[in-house]
C-alpha positions as CSV (number, residue, x, y, z in Angstrom):
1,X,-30.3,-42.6,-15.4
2,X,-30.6,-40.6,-18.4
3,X,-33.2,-38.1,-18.9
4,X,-35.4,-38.0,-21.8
5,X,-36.5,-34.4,-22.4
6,X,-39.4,-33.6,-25.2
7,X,-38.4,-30.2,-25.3
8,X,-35.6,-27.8,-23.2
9,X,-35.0,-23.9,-23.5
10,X,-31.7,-23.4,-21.5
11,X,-30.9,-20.2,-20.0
12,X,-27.7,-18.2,-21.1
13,X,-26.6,-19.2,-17.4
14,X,-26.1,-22.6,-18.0
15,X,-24.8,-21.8,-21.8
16,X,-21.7,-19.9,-19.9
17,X,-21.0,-22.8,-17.9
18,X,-20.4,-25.2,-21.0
19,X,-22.1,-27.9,-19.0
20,X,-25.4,-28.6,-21.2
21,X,-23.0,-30.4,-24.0
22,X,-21.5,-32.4,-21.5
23,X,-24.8,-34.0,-20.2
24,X,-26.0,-34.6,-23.6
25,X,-22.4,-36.1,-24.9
26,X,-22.4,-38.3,-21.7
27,X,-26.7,-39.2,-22.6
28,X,-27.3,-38.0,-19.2
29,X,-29.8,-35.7,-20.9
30,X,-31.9,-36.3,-24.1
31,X,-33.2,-34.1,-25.8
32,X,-35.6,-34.1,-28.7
33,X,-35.6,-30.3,-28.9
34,X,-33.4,-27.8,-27.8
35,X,-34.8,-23.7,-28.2
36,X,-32.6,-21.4,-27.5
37,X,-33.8,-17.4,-26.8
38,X,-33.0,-15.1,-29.5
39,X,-32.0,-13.0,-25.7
40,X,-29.7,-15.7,-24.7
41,X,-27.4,-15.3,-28.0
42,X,-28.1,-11.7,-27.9
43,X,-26.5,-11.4,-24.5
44,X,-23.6,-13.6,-25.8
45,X,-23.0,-11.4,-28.7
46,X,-23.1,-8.8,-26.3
47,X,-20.2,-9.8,-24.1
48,X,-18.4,-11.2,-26.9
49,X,-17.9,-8.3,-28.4
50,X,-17.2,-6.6,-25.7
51,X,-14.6,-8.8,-25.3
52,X,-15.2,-10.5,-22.3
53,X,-14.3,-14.0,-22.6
54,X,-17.9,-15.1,-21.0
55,X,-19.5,-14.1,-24.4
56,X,-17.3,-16.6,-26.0
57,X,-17.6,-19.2,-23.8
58,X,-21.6,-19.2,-24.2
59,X,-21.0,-19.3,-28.3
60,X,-18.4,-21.9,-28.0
61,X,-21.2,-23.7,-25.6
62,X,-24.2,-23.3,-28.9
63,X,-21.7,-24.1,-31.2
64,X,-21.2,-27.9,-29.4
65,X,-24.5,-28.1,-29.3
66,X,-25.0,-27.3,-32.8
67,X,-22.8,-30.9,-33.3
68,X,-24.1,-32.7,-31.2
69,X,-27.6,-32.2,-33.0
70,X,-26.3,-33.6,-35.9
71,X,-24.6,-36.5,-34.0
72,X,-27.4,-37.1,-31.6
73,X,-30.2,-36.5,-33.8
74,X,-32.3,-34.1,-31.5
75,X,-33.8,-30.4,-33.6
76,X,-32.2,-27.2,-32.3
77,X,-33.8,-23.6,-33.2
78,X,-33.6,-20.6,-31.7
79,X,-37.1,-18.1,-30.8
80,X,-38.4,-15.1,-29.5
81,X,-38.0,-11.9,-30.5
82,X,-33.8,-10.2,-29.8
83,X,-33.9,-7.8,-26.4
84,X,-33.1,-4.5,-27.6
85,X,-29.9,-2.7,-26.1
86,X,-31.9,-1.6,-23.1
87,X,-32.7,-5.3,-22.4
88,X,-29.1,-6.5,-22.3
89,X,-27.9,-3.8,-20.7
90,X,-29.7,-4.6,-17.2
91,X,-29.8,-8.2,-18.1
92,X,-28.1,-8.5,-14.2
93,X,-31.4,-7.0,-13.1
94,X,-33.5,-10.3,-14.6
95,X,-34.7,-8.8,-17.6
96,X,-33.1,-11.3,-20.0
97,X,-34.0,-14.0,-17.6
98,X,-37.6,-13.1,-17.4
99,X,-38.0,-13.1,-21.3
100,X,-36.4,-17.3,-21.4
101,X,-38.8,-18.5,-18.5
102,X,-41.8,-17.2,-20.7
103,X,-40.0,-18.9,-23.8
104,X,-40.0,-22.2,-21.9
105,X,-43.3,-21.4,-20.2
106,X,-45.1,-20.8,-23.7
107,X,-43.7,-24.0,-25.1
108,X,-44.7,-26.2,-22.2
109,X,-40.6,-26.9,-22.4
110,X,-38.1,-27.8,-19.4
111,X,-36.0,-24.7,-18.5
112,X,-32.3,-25.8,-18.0
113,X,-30.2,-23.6,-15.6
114,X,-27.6,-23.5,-13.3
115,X,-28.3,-19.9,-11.5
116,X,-30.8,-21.2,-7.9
117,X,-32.5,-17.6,-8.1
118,X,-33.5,-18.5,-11.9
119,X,-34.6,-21.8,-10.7
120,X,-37.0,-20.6,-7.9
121,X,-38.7,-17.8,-10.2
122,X,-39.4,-20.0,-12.5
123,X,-40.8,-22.7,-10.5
124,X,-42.9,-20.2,-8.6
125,X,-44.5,-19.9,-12.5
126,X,-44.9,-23.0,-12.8
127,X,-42.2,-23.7,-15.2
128,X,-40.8,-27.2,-15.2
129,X,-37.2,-26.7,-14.5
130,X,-34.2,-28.8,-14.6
131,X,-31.1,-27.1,-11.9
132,X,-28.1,-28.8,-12.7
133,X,-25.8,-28.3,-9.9
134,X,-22.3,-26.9,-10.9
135,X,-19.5,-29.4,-9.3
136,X,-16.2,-27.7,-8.5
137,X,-13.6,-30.2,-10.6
138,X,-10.2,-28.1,-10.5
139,X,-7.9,-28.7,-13.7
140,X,-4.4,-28.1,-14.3
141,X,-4.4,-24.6,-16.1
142,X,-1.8,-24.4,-19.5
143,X,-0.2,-21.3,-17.5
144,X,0.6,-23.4,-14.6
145,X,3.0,-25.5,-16.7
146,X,5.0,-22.5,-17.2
147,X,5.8,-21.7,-13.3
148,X,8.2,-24.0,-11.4
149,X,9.3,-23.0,-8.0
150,X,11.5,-19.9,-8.5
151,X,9.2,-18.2,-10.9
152,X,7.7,-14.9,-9.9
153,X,5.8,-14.2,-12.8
154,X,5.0,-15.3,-16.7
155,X,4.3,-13.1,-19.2
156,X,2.5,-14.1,-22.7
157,X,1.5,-11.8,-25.6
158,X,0.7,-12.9,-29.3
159,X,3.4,-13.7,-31.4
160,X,6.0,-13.6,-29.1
161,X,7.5,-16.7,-27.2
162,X,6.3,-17.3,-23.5
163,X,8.5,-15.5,-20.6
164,X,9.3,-15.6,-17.2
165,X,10.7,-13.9,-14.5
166,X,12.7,-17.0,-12.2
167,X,14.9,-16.1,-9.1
168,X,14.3,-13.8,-6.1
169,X,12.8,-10.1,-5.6
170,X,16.2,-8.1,-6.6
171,X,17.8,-11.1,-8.2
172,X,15.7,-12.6,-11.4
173,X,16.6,-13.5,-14.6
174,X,14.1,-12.8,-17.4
175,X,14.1,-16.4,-19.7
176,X,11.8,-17.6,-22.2
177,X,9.9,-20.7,-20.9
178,X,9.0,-22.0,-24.7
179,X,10.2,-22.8,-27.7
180,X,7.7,-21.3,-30.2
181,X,5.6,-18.1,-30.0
182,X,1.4,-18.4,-29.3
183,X,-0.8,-17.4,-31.5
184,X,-3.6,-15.4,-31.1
185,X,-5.6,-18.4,-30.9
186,X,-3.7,-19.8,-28.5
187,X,-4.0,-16.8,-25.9
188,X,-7.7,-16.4,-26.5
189,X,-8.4,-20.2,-25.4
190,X,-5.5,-19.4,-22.7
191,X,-7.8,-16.7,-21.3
192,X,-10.6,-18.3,-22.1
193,X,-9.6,-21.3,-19.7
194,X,-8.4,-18.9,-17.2
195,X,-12.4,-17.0,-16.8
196,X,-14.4,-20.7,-16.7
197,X,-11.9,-22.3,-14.1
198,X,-12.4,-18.6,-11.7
199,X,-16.1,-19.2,-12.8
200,X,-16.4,-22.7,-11.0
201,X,-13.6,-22.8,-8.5
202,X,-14.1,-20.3,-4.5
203,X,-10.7,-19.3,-4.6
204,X,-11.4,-17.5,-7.9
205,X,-12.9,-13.6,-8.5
206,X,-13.1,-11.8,-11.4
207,X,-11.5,-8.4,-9.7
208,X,-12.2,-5.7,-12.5
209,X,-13.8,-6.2,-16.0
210,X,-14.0,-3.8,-18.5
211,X,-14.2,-3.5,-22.4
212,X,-10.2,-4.2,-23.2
213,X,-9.2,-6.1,-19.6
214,X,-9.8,-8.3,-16.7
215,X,-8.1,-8.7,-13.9
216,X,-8.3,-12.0,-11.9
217,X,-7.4,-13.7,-8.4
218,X,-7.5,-17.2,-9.3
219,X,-5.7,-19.1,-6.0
220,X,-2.1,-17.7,-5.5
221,X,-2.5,-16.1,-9.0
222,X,-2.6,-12.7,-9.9
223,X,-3.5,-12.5,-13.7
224,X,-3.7,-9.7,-16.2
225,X,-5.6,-10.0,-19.6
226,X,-5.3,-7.3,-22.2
227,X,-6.8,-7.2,-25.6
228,X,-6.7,-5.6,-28.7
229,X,-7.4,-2.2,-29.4
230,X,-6.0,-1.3,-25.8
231,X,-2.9,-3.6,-26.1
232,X,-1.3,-3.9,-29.9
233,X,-2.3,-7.8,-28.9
234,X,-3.9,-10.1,-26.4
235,X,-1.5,-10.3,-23.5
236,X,-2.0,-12.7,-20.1
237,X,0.6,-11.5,-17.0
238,X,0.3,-13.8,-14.5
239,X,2.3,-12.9,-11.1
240,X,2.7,-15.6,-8.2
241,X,4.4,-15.0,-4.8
242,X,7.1,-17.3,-4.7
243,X,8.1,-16.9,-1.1
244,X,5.7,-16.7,2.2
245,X,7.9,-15.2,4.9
246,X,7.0,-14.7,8.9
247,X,7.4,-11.5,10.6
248,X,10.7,-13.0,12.3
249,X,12.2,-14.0,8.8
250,X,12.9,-10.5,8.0
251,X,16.4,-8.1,10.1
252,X,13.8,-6.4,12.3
253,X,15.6,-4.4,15.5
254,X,14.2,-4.4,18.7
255,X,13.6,-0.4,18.1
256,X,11.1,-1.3,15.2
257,X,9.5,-4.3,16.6
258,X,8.6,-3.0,19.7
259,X,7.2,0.4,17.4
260,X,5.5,-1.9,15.0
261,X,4.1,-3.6,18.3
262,X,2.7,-1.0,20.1
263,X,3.0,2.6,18.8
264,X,2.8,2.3,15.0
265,X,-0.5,3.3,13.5
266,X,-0.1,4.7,10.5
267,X,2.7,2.6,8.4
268,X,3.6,2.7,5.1
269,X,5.7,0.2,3.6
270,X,7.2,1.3,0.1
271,X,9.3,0.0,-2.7
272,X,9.7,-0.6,-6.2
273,X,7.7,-3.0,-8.3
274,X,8.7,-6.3,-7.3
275,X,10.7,-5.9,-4.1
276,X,8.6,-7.5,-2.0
277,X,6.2,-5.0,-0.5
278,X,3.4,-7.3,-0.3
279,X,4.8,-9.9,1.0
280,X,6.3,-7.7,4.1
281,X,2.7,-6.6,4.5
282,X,1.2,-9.7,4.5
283,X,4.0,-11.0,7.3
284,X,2.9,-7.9,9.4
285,X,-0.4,-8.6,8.7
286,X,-0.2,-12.3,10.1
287,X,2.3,-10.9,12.9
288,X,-0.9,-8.9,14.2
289,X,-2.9,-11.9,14.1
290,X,-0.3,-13.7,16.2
291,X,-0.8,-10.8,18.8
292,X,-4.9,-11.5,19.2
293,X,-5.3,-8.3,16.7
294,X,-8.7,-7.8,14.5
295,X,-6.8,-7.9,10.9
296,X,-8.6,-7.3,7.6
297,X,-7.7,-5.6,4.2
298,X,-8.6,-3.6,1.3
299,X,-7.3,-4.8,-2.4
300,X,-7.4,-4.5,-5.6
301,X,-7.1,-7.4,-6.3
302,X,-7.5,-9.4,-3.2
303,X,-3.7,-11.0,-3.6
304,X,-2.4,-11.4,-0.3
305,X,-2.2,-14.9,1.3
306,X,-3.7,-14.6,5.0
307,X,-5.6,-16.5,7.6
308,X,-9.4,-17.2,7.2
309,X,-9.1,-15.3,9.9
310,X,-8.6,-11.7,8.1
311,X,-11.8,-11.1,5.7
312,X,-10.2,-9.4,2.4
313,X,-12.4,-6.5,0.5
314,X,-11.9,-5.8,-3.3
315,X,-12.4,-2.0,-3.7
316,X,-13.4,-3.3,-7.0
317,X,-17.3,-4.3,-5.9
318,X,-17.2,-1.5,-3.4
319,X,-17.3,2.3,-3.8
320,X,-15.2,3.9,-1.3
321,X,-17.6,5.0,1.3
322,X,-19.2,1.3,1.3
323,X,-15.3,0.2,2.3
324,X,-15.1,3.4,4.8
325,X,-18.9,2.4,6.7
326,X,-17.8,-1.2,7.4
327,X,-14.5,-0.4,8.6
328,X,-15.5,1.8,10.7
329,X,-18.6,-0.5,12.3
330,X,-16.4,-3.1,12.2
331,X,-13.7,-2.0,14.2
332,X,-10.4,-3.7,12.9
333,X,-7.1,-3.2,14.6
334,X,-5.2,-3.0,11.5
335,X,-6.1,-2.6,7.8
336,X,-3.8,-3.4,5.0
337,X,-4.0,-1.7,2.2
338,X,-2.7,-2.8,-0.6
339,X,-2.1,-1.1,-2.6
340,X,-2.7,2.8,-2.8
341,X,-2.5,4.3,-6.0
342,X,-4.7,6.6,-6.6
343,X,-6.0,10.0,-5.3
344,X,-9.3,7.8,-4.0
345,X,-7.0,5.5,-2.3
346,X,-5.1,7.7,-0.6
347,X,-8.3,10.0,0.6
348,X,-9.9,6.8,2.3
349,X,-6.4,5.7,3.8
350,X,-5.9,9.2,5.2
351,X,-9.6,9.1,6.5
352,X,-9.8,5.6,7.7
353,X,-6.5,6.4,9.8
354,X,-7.3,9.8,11.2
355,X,-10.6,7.8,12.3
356,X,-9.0,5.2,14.8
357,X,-8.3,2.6,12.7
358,X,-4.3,1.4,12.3
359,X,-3.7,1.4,8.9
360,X,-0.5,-0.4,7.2
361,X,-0.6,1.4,3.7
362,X,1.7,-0.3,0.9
363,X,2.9,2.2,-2.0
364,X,5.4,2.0,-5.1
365,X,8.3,4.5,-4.9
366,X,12.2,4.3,-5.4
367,X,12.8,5.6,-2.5
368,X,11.5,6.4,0.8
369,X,11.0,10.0,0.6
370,X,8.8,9.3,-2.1
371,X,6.5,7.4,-0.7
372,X,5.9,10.6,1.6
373,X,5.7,12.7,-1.4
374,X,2.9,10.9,-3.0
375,X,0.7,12.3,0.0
376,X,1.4,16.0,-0.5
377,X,-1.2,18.1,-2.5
378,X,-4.2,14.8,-1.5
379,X,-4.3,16.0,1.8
380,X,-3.2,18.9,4.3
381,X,0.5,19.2,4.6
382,X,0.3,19.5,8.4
383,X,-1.8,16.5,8.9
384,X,0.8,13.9,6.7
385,X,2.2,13.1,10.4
386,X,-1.2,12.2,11.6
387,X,-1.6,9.9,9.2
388,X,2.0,8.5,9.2
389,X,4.5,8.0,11.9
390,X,6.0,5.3,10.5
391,X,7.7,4.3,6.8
392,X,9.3,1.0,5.9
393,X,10.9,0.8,2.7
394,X,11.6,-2.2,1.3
395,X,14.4,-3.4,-1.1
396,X,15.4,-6.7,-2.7
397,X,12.9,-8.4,0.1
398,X,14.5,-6.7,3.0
399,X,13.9,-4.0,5.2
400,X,16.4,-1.2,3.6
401,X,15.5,2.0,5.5
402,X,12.5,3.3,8.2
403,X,11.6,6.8,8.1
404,X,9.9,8.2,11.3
405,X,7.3,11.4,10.7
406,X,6.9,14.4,13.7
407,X,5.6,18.0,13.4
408,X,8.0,20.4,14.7
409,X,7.7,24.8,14.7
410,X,11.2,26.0,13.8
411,X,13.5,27.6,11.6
412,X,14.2,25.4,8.6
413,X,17.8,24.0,8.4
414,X,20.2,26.4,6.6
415,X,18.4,29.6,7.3
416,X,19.0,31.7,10.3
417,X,16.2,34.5,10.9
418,X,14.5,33.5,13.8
419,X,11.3,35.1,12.2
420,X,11.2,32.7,9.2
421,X,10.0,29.9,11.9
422,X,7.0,27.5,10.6
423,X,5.4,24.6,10.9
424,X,7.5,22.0,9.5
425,X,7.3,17.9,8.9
426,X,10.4,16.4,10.2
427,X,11.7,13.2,9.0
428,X,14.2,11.0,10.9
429,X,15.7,7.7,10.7
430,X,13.7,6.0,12.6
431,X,16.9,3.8,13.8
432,X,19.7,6.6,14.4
433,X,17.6,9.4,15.1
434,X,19.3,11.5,12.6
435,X,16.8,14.3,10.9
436,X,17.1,13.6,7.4
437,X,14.1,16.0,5.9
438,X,12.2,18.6,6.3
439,X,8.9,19.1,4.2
440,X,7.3,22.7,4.9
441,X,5.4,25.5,2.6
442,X,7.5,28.2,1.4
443,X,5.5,30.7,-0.6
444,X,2.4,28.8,-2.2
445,X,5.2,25.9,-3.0
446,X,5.4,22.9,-1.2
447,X,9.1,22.0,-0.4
448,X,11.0,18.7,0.6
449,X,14.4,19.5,1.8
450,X,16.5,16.9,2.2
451,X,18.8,17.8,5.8
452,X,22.7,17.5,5.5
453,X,24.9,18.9,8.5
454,X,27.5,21.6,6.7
455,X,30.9,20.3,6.9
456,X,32.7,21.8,9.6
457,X,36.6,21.2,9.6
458,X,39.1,20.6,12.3
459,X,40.3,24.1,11.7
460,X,36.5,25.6,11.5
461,X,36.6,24.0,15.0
462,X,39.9,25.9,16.2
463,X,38.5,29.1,14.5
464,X,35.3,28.6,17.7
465,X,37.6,29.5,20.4
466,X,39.6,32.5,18.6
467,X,35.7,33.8,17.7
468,X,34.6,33.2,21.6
469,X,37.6,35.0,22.9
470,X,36.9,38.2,20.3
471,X,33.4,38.3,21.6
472,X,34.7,37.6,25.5
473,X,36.0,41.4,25.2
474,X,32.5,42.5,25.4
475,X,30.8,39.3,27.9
476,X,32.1,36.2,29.3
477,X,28.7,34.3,28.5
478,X,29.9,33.1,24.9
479,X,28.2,29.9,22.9
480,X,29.4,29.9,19.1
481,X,28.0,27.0,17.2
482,X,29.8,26.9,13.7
483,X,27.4,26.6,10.7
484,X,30.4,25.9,8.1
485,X,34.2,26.9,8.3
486,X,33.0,30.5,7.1
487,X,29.8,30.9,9.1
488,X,28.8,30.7,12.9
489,X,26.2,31.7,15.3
490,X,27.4,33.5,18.3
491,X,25.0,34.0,21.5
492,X,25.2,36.6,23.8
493,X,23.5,37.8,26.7
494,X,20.1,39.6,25.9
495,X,21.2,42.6,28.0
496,X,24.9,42.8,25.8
497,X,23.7,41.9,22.7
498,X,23.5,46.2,21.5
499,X,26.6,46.6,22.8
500,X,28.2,43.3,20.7
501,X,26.9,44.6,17.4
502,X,27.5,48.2,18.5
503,X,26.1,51.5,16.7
504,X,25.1,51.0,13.2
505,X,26.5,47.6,13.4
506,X,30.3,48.8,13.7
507,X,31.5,46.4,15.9
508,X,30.5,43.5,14.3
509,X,31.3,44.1,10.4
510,X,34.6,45.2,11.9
511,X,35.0,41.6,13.7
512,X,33.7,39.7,10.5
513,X,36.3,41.8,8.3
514,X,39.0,40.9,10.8
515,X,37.7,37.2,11.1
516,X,36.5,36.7,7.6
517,X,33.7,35.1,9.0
518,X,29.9,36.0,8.6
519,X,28.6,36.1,12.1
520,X,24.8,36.0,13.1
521,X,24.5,37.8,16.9
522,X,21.6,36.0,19.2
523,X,20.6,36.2,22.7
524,X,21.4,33.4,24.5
525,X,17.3,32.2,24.9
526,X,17.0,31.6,20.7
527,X,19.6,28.9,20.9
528,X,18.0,26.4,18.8
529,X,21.1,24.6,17.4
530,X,20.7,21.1,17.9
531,X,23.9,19.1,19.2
532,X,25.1,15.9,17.0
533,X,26.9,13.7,19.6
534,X,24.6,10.9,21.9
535,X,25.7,10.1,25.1
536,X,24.7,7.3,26.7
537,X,23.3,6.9,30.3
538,X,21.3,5.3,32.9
539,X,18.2,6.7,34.3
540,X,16.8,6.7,37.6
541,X,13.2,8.1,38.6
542,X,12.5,8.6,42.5
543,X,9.5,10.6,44.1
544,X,10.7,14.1,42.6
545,X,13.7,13.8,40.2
546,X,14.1,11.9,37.2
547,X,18.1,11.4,36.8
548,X,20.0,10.9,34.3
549,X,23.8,9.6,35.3
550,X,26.7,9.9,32.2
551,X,30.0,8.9,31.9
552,X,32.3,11.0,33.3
553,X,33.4,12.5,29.8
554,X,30.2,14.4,29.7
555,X,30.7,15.9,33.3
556,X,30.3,19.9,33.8
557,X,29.0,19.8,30.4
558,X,25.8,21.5,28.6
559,X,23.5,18.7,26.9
560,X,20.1,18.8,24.8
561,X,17.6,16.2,26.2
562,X,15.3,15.1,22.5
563,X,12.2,12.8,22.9
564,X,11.6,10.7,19.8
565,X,14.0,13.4,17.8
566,X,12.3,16.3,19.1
567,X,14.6,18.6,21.6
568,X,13.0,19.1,25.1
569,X,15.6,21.1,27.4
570,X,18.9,22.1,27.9
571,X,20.6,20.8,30.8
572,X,24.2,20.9,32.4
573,X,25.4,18.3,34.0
574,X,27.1,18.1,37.5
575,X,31.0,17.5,38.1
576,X,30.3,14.0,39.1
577,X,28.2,13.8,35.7
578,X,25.0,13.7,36.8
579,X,21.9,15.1,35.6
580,X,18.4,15.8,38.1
581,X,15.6,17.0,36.4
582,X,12.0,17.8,38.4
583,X,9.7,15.4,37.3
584,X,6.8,17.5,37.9
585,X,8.6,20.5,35.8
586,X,7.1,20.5,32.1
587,X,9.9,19.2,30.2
588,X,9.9,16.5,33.5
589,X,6.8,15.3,32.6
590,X,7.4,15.6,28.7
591,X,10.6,12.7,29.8
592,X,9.2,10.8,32.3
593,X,5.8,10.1,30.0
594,X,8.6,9.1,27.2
595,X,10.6,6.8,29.7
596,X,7.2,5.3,30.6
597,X,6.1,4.9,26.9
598,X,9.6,3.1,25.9
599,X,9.9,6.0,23.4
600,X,13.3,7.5,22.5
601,X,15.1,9.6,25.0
602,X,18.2,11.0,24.1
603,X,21.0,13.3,25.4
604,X,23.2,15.4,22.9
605,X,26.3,17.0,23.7
């Protein structure tokens, strides 16, 4: 039934929502009098040319209305007197509101709104008012019918003709998706479209909105608007997943899973732009929830398709100690997030993590090291592995290389004075063990040094045992561990050790001029050369011992025992290639606490 209205004032609410015209097109509303606040178009102006497309969506709204007066036959004016800048700059706080209720109260009109809050104020003042509730009636957006199946992402800009990238993180093809360019009228009622469907739809926030840009979450859409003077012209980028994978859809060993499952805490995952980062995390992130885990996550914006189960934050309507406080009182598992970018970012991650809470971090780098990097200078070198134990970088959609972070005090590779030792940042592959980089401070510099093994030759090998026997003339406890074919490290009994170099160093400068070798002397007890080859055993663990039984090519042999890459002891092993180690010794309880943790035990010859 339609209603027949003397006089209305409608509030810049309702303007924004376009849905006054509508009621009066239909003659589910007639009006003899519309009177609109000189505030309302104030506000509209305001926003318009601020650029935000709600300021044009309000105008477009008094424009209609302007035609249907002439159509319809009802007056429309406008009153009051224009808020000044003060006015429209806290008109969130009411102030524009309060200044239409009095409009409508003075003029014994019906105040038309869709904002409840507005509704209640003004009935409390005894202004009749008229609440039109806003139905949720999702339309097919002009964007959508540039995505098909395979498309990642669309990408539209003035004057040029509508793109896409179709195919597969790694493998895409970049194709136009029309056959004439869009004006700059067509973007601005492209983007126009895009803010009123977030407006009435749940599954739509406006992320960030600023002067020259908005960023939305609109369902499984990701959408970037840009306008003039920031971008030469308006420009929408609209990204989609295209693929949902599970945790078991991706080449996961039994190594990670079970460290993703229990000891991770600190992960980041890292790629390039595009390679499928997100979509990892968000398989991780569902993984947890599989495994009874409290998941939630911190984005900007909130792009990742989880559970209802996982409550997403937008850093966006946050600061970050907001974010930080309800973490921390609510006590997640694991938080995603996703993604860090700036120094902010990584300050909360960092803080949130050294706090309790498991954080899975994802990054953009090129490569895995990088992702590391990105850490140093934001917070203390020495606390990265606190933070981190566990990097997955991610290429083409699949799992391309894990990084595992320790702390270690030693000498860093390729230097040789034992007083040079410092605290360094060791990163291994997490699957092979192999130390890979060290990160330590050298002067007031920060350095990453990426670890490769000098090349020693068959006949750097041969030239061991002619350097053992020249140094057997002085002792018959020998090790020489070659560096390179032209530099080794020769241990020697603390008690011979003056006698090997001899007086003045003779007798050593005369043995590197015979050998043509540069030789650095130790005592036996700095040995810290760390063996290459893995032998593999079986483990037995009684009352006492913890045992350790090789194959018989490793009996009568010396062996470093390393616990998650880090060395532990040095042990011989018996003729019948066995290995007994007191469990209540300290390295015994350093192994048996690894055995009993499932974490990485190895033995080196």
């Amino acid at each position: 039934m339609a209603n027949a209205l003397e006089r209305i004032v409608p509030d810049t609410s309702v303007l924004i929502e376009g849905i006054l015209s509508q009621k009066i097109a239909q003659d589910e509303i007639l009006p003899a009098h519309i009177m609109i606040h000189e505030a309302s178009l104030s506000e509209l102006e305001a926003q318009a040319n601020a650029r935000k497309e709600i300021g044009y969506l309000g105008l477009d709204e008094i424009k209609r209305l302007n035609q249907l007066a002439k159509k319809k036959g009802f007056k429309i004016g406008f009153a009051g007197e224009r808020p000044s800048a003060h006015d429209i700059a806290i008109a969130k706080k009411g102030g524009i509101d309060a200044l239409i209720r009095n409009l409508a109260f003075d003029m014994n009109a019906t105040l038309v709104t869709v904002d409840k809050v507005q509704a209640l104020t003004a009935e409390a003042k005894g202004v009749t008012v008229m609440l039109i509730a806003v139905t949720q009636h999702s339309k097919p957006l002009t964007i959508d019918k540039f995505f098909d199946e395979k498309t990642m992402s669309i990408h539209l800009k003035e004057g040029c003709i509508p793109k896409a990238k179709r195919g597969m993180p790694g493998d895409w093809l970049f194709v136009d998706v029309a056959a004439s360019p869009l004006t700059a009228d067509d973007m601005r009622a492209i983007a126009r479209e895009i803010v009123e469907e977030t407006g009435i739809r749940s599954d739509g926030f406006v992320e960030n909105e600023r002067k020259y840009s908005t960023i939305i979450q609109l369902s499984n859409y990701r959408i970037v608007i840009t306008r003039p003077p920031l971008a030469d012209g308006y420009e929408i980028t609209v990204v989609r997943p295209v693929k949902k994978l599970a945790f078991t859809d991706y080449a996961i060993s039994d190594k990670l899973q079970q460290r993703l499952e229990g000891q991770a805490e600190g992960v980041l995952i890292a790629g390039s732009p595009g390679h499928g980062k997100s979509t990892f995390a968000q398989a991780l992130g569902e993984f947890y929830l599989s495994q009874h885990k409290v998941v939630k996550t911190v984005e900007a914006p909130r792009d990742l398709v989880l559970g209802d189960e996982v409550t997403q934050y937008a850093i966006t309507h946050a600061t970050y100690q907001e974010i930080h406080d309800i973490l921390l009182l609510s006590r997640p598992d694991y938080t995603i997030f996703d993604e860090i970018r700036n120094t902010a970012d990584f300050k909360l991650f960092s803080d949130l993590r050294l706090s309790g809470v498991g954080m899975i971090g994802v990054v953009h780098a090129t490569n895995p090291i990088d992702a590391i990097q990105r850490f140093i200078g934001r917070i203390e070198l020495g606390v990265i592995p606190h933070v981190l134990d566990t990097v997955v970088f991610i290429k083409n959609g699949a799992i391309e290389k894990v990084f595992s972070l320790g702390m270690a005090v030693k000498v860093p590779h390729g230097m040789l004075e034992a007083d040079l030792a410092r605290p360094i940042v060791v990163v291994h592959d997490f699957e092979s063990g192999k130390l890979e980089y060290e990160i330590y401070t050298y002067g007031e510099e920060t350095v990453v040094v990426p670890v490769s093994a000098e090349s020693v030759s068959p006949a750097g090998q041969l030239a061991a045992q002619v350097i053992a026997k020249e140094f057997e003339k002085f002792t018959d406890q020998v090790r020489v561990d070659m560096i390179s074919d032209s530099k080794c490290v020769v241990y020697v009994p603390t008690a011979k050790k003056p006698l090997v170099i001899g007086k003045n160093g003779e007798h050593i400068t005369r043995i590197e001029e015979k050998l043509k070798m540069s030789i650095d002397v130790r005592e036996v007890s700095e040995r810290t050369v760390q063996r290459t080859a893995t032998v593999p055993y079986d483990v037995k663990i009684d009352k006492k011992n913890i045992t350790f039984i090789l194959p018989q090519t490793a009996a009568d042999r010396e062996s470093d025992i390393y616990v998650n890459a880090g060395f532990v002891v040095t042990v011989k092993s018996s003729k019948k290639a066995v290995v007994k180690i007191n469990m209540h010794s300290s390295p015994g309880k350093t192994i048996l606490h690894a055995l009993q943790e499932n974490h990485a035990v190895e033995i080196r010859q």
